[in-house]
N, CA, C and O atoms as CSV, one atom per row, in Angstrom:
chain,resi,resn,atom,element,x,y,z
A,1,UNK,N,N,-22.281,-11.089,2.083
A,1,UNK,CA,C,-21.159,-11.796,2.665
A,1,UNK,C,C,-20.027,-10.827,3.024
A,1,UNK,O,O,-19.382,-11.072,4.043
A,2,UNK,N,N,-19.771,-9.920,2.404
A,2,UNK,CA,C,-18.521,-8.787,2.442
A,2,UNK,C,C,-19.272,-7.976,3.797
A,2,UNK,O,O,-18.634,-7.753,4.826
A,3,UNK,N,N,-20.344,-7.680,3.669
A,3,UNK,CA,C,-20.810,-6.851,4.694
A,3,UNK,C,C,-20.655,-7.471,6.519
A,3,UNK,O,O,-20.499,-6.779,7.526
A,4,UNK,N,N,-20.773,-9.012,6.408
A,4,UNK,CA,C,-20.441,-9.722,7.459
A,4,UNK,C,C,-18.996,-9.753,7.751
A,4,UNK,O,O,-18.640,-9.576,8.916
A,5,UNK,N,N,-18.243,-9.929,6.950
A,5,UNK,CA,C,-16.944,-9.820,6.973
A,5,UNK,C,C,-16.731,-8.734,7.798
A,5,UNK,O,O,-16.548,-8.793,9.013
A,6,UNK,N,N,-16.771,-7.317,6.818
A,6,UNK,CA,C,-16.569,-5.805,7.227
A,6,UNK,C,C,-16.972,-5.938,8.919
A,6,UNK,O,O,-16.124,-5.725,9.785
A,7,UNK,N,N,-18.257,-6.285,9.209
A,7,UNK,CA,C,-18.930,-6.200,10.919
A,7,UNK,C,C,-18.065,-6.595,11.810
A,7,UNK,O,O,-17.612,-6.036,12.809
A,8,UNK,N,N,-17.803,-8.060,11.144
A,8,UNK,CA,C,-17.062,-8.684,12.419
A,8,UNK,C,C,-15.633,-8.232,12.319
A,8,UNK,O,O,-14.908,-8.416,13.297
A,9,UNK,N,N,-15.132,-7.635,11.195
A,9,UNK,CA,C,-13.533,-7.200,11.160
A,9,UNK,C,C,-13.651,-5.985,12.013
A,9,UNK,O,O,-12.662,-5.876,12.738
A,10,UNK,N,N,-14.440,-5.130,12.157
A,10,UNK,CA,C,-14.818,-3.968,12.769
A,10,UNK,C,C,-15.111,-4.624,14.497
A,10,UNK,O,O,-14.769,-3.958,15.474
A,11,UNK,N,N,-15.568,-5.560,14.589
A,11,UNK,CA,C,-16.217,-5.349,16.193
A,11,UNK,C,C,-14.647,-6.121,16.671
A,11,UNK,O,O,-14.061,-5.671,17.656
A,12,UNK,N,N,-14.042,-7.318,15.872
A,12,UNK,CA,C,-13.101,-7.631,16.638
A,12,UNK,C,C,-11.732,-6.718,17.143
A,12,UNK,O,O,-11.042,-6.820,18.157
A,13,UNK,N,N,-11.659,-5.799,15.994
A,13,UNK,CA,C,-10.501,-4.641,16.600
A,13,UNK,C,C,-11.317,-3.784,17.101
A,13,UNK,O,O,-11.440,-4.530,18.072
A,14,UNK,N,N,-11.996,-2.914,17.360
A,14,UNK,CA,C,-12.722,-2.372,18.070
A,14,UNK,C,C,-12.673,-2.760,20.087
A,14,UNK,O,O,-12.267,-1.995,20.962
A,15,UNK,N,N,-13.333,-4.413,20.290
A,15,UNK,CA,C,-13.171,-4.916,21.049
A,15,UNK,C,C,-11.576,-5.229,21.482
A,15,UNK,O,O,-10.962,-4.630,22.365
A,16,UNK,N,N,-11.026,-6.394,20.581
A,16,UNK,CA,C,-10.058,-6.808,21.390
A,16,UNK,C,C,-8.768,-6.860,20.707
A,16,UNK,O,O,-8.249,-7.778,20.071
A,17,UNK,N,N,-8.214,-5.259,21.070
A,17,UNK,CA,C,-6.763,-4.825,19.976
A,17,UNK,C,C,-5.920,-5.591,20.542
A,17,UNK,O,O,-5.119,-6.097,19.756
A,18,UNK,N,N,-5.797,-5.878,21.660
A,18,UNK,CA,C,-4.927,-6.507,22.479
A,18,UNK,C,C,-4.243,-7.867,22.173
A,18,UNK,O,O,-3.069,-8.227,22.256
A,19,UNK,N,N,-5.571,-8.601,21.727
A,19,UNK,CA,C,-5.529,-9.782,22.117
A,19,UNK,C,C,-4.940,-10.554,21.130
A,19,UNK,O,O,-5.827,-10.864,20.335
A,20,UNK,N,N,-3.802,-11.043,20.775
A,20,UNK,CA,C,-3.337,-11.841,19.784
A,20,UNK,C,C,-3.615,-12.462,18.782
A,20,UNK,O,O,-3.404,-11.977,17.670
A,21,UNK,N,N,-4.139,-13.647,18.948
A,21,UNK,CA,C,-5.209,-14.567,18.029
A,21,UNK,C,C,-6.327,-13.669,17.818
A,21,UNK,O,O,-6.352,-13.444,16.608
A,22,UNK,N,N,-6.919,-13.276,18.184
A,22,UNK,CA,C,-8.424,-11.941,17.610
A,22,UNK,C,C,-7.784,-11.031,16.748
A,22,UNK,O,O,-8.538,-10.579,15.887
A,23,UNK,N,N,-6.729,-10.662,16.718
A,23,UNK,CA,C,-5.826,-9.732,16.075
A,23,UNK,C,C,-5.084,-10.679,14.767
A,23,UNK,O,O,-4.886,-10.009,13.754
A,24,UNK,N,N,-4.846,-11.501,14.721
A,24,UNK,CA,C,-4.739,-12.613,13.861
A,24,UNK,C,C,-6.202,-12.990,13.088
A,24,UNK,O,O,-6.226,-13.728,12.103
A,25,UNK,N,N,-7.085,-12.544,13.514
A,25,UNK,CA,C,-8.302,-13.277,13.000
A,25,UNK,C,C,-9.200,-12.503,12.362
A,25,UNK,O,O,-10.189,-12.841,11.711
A,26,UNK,N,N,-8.638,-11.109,12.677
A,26,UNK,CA,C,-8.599,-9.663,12.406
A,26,UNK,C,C,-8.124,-9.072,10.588
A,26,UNK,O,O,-8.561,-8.519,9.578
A,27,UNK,N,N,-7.194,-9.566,11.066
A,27,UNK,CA,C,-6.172,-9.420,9.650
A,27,UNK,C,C,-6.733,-10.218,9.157
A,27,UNK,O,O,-7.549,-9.834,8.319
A,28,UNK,N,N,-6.619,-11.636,9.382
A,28,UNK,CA,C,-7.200,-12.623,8.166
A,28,UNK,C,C,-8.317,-12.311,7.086
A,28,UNK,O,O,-8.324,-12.512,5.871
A,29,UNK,N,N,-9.460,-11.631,8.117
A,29,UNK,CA,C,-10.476,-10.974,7.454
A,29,UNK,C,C,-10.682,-10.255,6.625
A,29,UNK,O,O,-11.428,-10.208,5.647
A,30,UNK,N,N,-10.032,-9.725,7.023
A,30,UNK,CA,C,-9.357,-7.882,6.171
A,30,UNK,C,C,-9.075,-8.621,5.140
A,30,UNK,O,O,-9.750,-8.355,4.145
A,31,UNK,N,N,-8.241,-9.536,5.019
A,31,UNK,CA,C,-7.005,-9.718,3.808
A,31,UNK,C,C,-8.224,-10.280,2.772
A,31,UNK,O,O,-8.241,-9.936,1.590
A,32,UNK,N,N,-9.448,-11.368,3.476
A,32,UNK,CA,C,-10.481,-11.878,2.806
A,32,UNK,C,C,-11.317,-10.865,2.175
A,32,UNK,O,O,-11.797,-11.021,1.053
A,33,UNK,N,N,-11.481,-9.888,2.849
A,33,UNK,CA,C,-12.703,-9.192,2.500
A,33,UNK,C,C,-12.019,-8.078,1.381
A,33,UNK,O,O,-12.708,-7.395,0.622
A,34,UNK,N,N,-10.317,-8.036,1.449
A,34,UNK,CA,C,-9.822,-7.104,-0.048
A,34,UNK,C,C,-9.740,-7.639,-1.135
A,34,UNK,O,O,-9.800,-7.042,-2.210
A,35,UNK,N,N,-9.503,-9.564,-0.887
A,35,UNK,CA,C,-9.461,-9.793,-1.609
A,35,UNK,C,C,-10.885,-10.320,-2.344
A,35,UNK,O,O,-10.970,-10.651,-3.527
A,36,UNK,N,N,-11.859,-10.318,-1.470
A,36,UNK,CA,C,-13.451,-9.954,-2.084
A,36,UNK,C,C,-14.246,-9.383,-3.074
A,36,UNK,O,O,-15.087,-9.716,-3.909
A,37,UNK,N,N,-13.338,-7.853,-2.440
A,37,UNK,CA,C,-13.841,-6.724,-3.306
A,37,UNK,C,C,-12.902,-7.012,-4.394
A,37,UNK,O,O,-13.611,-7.047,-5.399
A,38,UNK,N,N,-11.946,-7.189,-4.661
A,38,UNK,CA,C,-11.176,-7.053,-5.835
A,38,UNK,C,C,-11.974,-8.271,-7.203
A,38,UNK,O,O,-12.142,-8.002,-8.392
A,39,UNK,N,N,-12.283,-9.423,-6.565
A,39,UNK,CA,C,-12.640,-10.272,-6.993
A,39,UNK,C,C,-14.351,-10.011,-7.845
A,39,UNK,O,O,-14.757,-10.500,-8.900
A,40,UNK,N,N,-15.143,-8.921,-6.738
A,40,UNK,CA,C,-16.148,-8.561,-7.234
A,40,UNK,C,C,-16.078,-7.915,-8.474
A,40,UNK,O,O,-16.714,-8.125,-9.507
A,41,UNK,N,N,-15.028,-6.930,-8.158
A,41,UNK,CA,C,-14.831,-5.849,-9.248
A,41,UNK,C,C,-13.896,-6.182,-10.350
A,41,UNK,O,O,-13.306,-5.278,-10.942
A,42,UNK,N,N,-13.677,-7.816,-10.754
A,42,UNK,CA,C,-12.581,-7.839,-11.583
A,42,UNK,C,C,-12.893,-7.077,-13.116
A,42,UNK,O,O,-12.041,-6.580,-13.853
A,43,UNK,N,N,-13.695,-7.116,-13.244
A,43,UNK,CA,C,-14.309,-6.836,-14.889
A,43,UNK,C,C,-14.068,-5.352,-14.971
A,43,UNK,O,O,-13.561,-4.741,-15.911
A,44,UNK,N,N,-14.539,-4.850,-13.773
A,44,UNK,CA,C,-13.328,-3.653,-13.897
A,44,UNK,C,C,-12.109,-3.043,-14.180
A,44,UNK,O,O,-11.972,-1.833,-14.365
A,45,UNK,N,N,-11.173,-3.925,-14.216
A,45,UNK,CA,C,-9.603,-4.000,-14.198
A,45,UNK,C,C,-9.529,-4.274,-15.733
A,45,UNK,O,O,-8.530,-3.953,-16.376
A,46,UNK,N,N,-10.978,-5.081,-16.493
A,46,UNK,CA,C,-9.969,-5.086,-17.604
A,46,UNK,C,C,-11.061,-4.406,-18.593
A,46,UNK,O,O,-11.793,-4.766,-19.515
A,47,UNK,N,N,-10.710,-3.036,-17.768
A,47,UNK,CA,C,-11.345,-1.601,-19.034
A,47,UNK,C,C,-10.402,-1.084,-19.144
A,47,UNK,O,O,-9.440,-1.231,-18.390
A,48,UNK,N,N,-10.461,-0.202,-20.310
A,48,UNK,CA,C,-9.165,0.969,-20.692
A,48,UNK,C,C,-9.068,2.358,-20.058
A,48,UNK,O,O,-8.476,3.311,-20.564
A,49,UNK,N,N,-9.873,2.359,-18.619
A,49,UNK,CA,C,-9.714,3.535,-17.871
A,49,UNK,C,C,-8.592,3.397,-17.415
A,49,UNK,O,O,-7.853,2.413,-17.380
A,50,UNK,N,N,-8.396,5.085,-16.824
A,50,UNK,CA,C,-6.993,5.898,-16.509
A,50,UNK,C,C,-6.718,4.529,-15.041
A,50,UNK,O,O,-5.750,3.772,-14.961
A,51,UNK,N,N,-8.036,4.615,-13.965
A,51,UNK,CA,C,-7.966,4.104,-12.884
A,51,UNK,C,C,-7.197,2.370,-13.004
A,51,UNK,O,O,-6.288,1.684,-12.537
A,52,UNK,N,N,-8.358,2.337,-14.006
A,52,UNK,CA,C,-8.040,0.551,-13.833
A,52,UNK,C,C,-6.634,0.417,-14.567
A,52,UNK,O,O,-6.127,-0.549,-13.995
A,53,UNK,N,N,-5.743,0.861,-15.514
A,53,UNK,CA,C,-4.733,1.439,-15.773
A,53,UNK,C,C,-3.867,1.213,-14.536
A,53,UNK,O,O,-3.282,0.206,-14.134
A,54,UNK,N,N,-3.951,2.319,-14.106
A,54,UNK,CA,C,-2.961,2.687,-12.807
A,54,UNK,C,C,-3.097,1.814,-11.477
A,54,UNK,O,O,-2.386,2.045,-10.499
A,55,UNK,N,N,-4.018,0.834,-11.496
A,55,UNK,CA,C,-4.180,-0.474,-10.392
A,55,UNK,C,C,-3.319,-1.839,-10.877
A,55,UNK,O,O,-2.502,-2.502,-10.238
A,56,UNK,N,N,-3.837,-2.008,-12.306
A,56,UNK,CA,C,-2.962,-3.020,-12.942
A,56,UNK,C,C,-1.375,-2.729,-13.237
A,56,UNK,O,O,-0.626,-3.687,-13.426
A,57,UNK,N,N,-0.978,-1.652,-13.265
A,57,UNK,CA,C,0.353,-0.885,-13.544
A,57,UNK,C,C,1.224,-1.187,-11.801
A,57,UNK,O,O,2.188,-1.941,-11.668
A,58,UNK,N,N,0.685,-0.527,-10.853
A,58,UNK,CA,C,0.604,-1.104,-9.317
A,58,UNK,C,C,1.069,-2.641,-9.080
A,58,UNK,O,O,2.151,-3.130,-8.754
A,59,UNK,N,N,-0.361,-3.268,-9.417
A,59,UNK,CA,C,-0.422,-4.662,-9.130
A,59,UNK,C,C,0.947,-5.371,-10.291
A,59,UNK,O,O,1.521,-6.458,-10.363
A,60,UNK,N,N,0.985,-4.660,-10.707
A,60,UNK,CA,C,2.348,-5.765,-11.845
A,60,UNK,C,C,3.870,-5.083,-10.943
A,60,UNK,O,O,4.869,-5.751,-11.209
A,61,UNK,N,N,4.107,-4.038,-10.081
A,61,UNK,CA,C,5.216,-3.425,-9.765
A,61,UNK,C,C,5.024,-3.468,-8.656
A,61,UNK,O,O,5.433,-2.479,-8.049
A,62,UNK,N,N,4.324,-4.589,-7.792
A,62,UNK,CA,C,4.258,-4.294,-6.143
A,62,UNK,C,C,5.277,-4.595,-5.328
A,62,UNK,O,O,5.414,-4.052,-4.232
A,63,UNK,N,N,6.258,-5.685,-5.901
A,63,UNK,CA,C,7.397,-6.099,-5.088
A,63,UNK,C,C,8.342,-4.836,-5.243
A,63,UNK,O,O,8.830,-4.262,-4.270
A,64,UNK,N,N,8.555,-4.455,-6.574
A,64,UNK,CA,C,9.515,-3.499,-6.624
A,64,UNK,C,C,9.115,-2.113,-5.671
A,64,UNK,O,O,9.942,-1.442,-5.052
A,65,UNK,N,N,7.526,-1.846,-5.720
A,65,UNK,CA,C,7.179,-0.969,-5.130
A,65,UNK,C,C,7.820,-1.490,-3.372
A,65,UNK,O,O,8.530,-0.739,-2.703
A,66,UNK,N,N,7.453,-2.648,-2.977
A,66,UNK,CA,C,7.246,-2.769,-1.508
A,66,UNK,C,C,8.738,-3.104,-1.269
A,66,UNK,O,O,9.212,-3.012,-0.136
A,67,UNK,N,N,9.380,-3.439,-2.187
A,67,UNK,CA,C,11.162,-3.281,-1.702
A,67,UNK,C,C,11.613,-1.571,-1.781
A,67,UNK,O,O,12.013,-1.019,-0.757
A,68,UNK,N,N,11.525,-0.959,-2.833
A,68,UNK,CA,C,12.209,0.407,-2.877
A,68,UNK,C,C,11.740,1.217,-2.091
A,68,UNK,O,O,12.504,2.119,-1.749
A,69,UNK,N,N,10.725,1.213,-1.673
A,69,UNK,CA,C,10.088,2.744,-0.902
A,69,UNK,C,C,10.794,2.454,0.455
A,69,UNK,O,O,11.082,3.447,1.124
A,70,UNK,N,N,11.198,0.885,1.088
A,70,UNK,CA,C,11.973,1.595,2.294
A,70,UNK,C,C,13.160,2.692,2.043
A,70,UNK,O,O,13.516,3.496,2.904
A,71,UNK,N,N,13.621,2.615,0.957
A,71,UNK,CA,C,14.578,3.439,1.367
A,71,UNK,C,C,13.917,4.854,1.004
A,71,UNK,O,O,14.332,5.920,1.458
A,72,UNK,N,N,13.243,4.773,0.457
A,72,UNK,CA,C,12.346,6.425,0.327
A,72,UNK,C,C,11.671,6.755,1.699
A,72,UNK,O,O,12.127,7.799,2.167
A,73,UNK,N,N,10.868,6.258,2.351
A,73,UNK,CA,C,10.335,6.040,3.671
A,73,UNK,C,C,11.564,6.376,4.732
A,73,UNK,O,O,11.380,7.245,5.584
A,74,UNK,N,N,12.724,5.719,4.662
A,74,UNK,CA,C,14.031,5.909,5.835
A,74,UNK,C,C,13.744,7.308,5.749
A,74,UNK,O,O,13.034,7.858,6.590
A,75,UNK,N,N,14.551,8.274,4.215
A,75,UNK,CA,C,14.825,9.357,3.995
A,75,UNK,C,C,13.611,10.451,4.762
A,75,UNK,O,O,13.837,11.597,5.150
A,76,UNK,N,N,12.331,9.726,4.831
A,76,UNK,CA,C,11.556,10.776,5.001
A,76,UNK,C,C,11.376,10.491,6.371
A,76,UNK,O,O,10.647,11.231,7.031
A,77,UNK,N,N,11.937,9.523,6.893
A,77,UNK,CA,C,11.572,9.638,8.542
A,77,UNK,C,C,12.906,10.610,9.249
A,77,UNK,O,O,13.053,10.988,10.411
A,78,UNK,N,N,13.695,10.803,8.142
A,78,UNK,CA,C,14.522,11.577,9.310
A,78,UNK,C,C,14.145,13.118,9.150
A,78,UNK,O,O,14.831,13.961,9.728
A,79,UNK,N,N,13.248,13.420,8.504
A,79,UNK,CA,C,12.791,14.668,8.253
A,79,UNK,C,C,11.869,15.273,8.985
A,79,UNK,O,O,11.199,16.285,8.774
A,80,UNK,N,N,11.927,14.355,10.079
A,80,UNK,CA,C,10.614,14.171,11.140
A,80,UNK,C,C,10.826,15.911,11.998
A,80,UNK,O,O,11.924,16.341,12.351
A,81,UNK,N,N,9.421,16.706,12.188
A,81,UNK,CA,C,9.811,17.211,12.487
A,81,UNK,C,C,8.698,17.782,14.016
A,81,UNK,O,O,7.545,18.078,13.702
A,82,UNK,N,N,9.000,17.886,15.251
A,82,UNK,CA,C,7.981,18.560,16.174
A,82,UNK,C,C,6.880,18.954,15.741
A,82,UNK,O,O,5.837,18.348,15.985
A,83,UNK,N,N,6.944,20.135,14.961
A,83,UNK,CA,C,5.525,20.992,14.710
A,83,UNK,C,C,4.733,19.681,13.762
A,83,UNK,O,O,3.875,18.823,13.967
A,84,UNK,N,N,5.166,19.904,13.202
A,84,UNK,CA,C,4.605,18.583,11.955
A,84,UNK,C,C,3.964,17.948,12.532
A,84,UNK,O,O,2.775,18.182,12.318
A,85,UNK,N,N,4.163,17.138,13.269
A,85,UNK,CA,C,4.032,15.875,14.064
A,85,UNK,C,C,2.724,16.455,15.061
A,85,UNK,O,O,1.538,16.127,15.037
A,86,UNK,N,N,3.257,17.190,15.710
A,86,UNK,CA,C,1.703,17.811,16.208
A,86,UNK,C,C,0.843,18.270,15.586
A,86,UNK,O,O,-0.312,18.180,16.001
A,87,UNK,N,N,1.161,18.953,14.308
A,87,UNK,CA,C,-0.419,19.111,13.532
A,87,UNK,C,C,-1.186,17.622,13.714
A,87,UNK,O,O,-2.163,17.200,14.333
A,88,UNK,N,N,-0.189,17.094,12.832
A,88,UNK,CA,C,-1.082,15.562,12.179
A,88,UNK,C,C,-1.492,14.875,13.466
A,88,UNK,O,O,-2.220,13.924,13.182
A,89,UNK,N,N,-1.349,14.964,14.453
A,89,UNK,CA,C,-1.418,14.120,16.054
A,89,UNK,C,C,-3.258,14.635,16.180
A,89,UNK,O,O,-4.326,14.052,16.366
A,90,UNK,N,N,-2.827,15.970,15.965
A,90,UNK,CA,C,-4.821,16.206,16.446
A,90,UNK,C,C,-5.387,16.550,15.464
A,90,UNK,O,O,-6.200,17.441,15.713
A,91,UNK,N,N,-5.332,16.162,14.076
A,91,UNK,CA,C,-6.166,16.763,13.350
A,91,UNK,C,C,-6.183,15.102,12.057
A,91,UNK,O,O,-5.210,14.661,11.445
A,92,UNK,N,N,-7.654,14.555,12.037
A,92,UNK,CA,C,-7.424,13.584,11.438
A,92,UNK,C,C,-7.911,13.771,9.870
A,92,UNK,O,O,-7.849,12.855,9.049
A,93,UNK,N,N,-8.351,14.957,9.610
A,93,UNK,CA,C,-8.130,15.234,8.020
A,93,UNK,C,C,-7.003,15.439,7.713
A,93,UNK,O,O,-6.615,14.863,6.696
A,94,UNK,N,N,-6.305,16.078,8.245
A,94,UNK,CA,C,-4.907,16.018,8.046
A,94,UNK,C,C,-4.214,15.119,7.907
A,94,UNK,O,O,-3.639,15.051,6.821
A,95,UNK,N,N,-3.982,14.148,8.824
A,95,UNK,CA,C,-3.731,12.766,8.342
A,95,UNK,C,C,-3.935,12.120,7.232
A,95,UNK,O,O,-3.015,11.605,6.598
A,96,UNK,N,N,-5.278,12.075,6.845
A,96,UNK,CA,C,-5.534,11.341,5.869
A,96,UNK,C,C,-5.128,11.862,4.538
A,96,UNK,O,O,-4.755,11.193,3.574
A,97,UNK,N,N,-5.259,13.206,4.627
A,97,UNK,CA,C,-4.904,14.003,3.327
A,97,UNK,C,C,-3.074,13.460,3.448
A,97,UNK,O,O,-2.762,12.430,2.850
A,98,UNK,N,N,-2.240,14.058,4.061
A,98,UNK,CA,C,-0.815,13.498,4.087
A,98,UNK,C,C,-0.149,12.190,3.675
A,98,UNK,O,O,0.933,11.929,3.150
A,99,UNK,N,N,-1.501,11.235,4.233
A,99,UNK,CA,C,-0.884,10.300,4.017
A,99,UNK,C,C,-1.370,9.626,2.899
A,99,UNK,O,O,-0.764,8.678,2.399
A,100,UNK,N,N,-2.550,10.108,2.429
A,100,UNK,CA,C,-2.590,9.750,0.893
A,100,UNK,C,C,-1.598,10.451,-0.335
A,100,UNK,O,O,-1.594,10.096,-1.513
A,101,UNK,N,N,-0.953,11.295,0.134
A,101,UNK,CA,C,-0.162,12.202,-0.707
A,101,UNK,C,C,1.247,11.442,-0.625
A,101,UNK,O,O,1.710,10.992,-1.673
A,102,UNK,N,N,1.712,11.336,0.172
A,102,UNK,CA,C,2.944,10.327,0.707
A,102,UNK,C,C,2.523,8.800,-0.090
A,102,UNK,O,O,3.221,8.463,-1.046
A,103,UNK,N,N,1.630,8.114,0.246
A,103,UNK,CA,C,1.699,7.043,-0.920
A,103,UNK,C,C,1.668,7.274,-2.067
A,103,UNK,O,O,1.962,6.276,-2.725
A,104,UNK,N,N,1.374,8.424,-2.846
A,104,UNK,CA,C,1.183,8.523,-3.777
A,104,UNK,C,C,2.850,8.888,-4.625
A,104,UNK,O,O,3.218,8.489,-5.730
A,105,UNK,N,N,3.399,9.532,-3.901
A,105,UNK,CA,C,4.828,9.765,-3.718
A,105,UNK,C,C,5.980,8.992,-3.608
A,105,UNK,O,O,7.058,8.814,-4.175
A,106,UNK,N,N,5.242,8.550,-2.526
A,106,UNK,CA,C,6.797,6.581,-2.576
A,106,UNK,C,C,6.221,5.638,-3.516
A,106,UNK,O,O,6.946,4.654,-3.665
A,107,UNK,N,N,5.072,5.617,-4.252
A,107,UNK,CA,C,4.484,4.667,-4.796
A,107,UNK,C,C,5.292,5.024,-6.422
A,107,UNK,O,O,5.962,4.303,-7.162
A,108,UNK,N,N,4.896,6.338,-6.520
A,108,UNK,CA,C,5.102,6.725,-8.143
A,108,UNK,C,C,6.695,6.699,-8.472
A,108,UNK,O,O,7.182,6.383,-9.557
A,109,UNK,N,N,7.781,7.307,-6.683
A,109,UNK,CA,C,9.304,7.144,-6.819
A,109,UNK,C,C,9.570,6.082,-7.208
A,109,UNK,O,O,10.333,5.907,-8.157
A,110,UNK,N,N,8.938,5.038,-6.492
A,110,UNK,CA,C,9.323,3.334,-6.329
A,110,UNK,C,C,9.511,2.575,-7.882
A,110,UNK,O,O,10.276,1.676,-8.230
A,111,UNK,N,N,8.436,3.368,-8.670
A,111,UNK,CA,C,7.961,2.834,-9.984
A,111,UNK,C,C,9.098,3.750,-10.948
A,111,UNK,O,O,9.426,3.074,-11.923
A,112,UNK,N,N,9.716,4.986,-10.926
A,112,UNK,CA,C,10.503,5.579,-11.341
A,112,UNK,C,C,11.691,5.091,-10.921
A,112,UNK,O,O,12.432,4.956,-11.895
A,113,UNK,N,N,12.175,4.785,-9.971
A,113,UNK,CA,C,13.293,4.071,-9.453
A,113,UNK,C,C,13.273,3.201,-10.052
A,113,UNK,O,O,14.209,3.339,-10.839
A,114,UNK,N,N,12.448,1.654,-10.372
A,114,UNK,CA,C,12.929,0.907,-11.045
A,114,UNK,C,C,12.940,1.084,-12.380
A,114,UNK,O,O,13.834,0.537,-13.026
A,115,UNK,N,N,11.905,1.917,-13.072
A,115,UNK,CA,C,12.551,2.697,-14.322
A,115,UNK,C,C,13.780,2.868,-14.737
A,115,UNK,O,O,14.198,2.678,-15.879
A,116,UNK,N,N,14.415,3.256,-13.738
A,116,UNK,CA,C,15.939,3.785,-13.890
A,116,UNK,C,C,16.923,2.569,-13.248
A,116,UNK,O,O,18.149,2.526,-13.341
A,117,UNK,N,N,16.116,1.673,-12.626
A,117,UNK,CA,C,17.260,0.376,-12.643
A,117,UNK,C,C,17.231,-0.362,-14.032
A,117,UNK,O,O,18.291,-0.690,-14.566
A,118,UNK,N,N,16.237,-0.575,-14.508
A,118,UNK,CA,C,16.040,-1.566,-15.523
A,118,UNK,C,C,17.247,-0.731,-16.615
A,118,UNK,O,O,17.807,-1.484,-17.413
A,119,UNK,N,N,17.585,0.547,-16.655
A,119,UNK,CA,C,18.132,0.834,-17.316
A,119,UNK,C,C,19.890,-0.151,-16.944
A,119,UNK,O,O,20.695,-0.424,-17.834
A,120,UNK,N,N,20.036,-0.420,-15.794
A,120,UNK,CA,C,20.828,-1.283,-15.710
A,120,UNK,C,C,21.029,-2.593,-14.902
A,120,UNK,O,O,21.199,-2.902,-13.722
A,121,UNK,N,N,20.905,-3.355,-16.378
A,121,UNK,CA,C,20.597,-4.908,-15.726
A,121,UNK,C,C,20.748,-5.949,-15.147
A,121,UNK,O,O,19.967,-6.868,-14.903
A,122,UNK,N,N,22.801,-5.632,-14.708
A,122,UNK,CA,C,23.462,-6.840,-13.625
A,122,UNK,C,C,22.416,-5.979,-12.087
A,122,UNK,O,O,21.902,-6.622,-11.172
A,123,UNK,N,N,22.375,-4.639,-12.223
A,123,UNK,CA,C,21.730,-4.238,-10.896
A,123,UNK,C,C,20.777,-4.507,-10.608
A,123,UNK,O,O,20.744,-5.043,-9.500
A,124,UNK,N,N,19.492,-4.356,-11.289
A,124,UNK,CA,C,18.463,-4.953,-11.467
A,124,UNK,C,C,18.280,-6.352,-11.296
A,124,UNK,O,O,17.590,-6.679,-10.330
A,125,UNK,N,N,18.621,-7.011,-11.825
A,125,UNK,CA,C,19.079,-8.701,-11.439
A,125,UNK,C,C,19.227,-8.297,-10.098
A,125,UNK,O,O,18.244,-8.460,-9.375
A,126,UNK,N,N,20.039,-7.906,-9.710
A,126,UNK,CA,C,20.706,-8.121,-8.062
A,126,UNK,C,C,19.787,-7.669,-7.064
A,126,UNK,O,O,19.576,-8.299,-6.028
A,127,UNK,N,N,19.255,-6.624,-7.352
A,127,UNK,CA,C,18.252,-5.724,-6.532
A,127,UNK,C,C,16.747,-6.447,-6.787
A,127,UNK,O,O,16.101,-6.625,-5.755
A,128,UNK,N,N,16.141,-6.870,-8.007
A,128,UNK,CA,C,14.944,-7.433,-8.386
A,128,UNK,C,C,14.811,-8.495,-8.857
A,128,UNK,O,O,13.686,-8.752,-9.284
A,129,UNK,N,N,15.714,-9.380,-8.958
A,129,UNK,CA,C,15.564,-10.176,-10.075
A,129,UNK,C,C,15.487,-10.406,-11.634
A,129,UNK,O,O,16.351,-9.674,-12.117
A,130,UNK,N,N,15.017,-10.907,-12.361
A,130,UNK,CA,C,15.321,-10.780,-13.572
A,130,UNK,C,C,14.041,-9.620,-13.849
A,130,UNK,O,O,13.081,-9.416,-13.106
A,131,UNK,N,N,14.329,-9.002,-15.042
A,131,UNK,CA,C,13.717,-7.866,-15.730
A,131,UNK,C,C,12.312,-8.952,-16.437
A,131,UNK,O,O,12.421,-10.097,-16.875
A,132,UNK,N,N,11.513,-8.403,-16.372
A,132,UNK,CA,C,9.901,-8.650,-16.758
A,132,UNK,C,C,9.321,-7.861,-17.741
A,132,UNK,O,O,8.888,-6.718,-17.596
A,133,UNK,N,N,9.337,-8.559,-18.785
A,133,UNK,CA,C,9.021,-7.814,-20.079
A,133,UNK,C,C,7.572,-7.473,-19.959
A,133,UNK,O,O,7.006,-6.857,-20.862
């Protein structure tokens, strides 16, 4: 069933990037088929590895993650620089290596940042909501 998913998520962007609703129907898939695999692999998540660790650690800090890193993300877009930009333009190991390094970076700030809010809690409230024991 995941493998049908994967095909047709693949032939519809492939075919028709353009097209709105296919691009809607696109995503939907995607979103089905992650939340698939996750579902396959739950028994995974609840071992005492480093990995499954650091997914559940993630998955409990994603809002804080997906609110704070814009402002980590702003900072690093103004750092934008010509040469840079043309490496990564033609070279797609490069890419991928960068940009797994960069999530790994706004992901771990994001989680240290609110570290250091929780240390203060009218802000925290204001910025996150209430603190989550």
């Amino acid at each position: 069933m995941m493998s049908i998913f994967l095909i047709i998520s693949i032939m519809l962007f492939s075919l028709f990037r353009n097209v709105t609703i296919l691009s809607f129907m696109n995503s939907f898939l995607m979103i089905v088929l992650i939340y698939k695999v996750f579902y396959s692999y739950r028994t995974f998540f609840e071992h005492n590895s480093y990995v499954a660790k650091s997914l559940n650690l993630i998955g409990r800090r994603t809002m804080a993650i997906y609110f704070l890193h814009y402002f980590f993300l702003n900072g690093i877009m103004e750092m934008n620089s010509s040469e840079f930009t043309e490496l990564l333009r033609n070279n797609w190991l490069i890419q991928i290596i960068v940009g797994l390094f960069f999530t790994m970076l706004l992901t771990t700030a994001s989680i240290l940042l609110e570290k250091i809010l929780q240390s203060f809690p009218a802000i925290y409230k204001l910025v996150l909501g209430p603190i989550k024991k």
